[in-house]
C-alpha positions in Angstrom: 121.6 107.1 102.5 118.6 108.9 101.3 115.7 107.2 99.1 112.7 110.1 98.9 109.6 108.2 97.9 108.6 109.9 94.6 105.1 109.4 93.7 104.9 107.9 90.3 107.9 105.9 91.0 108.2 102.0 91.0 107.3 100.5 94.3 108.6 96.9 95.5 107.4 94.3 97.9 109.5 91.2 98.8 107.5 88.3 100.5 108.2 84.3 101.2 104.7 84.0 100.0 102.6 83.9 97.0 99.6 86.2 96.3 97.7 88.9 94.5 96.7 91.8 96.9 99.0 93.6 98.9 97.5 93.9 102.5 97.2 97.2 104.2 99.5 98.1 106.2 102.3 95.9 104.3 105.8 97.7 103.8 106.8 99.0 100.4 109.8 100.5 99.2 111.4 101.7 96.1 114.8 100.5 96.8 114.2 96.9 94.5 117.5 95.1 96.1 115.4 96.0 99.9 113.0 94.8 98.8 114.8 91.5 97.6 116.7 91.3 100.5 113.2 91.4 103.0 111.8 88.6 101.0 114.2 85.9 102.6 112.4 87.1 106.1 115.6 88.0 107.4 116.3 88.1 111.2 118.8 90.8 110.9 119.5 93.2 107.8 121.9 96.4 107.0 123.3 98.2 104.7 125.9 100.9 104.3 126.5 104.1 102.8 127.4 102.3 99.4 124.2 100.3 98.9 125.2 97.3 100.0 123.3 95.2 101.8 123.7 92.0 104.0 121.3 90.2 105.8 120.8 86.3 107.3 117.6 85.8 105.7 117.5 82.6 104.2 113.7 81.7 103.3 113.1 81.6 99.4 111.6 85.1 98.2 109.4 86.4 95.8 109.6 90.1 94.6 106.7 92.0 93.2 106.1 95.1 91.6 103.3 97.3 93.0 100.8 97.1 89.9 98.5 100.2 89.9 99.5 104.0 90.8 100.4 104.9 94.0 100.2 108.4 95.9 102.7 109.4 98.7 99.9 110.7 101.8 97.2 108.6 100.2 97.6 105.2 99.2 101.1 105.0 101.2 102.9 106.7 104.6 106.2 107.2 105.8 107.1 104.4 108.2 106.9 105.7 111.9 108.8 103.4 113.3 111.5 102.5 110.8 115.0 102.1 112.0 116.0 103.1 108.4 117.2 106.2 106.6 113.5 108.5 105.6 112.2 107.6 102.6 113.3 103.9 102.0 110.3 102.1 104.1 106.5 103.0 103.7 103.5 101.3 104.6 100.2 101.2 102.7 97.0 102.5 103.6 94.9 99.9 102.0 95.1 96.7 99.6 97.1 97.0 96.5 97.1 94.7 93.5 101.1 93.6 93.0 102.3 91.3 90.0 105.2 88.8 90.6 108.4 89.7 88.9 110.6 87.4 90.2 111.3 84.5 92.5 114.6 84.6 94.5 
């Protein structure tokens, strides 16, 4: 399974916490149910070829949606050390504003 980041795209975190500002260095994705899924803090998490994802997180979450533009190579890298298909985990490269979409 294959996500390429596409710049212009909609960009996802998913937290157990509440705030305004992305940190740097926080992991983003475009994949929204990842995203979802990484906001219960899980221990362990995988997915298959289909999509589908299972995890043993259990914390309550809170997804947001990265709110300003975001360039691949700028304000965002690849992972280095994901243990995930390229293209669905990137980190950022400096504080981005998020709004809270939904709690989980």
């Amino acid at each position: 399974m294959r996500f390429p980041g596409e710049d212009g795209g909609i960009w996802y975190h998913g937290s157990d916490k509440v705030f305004n500002v992305l940190r740097e260095g926080s992991t983003i994705t475009q994949w929204r149910e990842l995203a979802e899924a990484f906001s219960h803090q899980p221990i362990i998490l995988s997915y298959d070829d289909d999509g589908k994802i299972d995890h043993n997180g259990t914390k309550k979450g809170y997804l947001y949606i990265i709110d300003e533009p975001v360039q691949i190579g700028v304000d965002v890298y690849q992972h280095p050390r994901t243990t995930m298909n390229p293209g669905l985990e990137f980190l950022t490269r400096r504080p981005l504003a998020v709004r809270l979409i939904r709690e989980l």
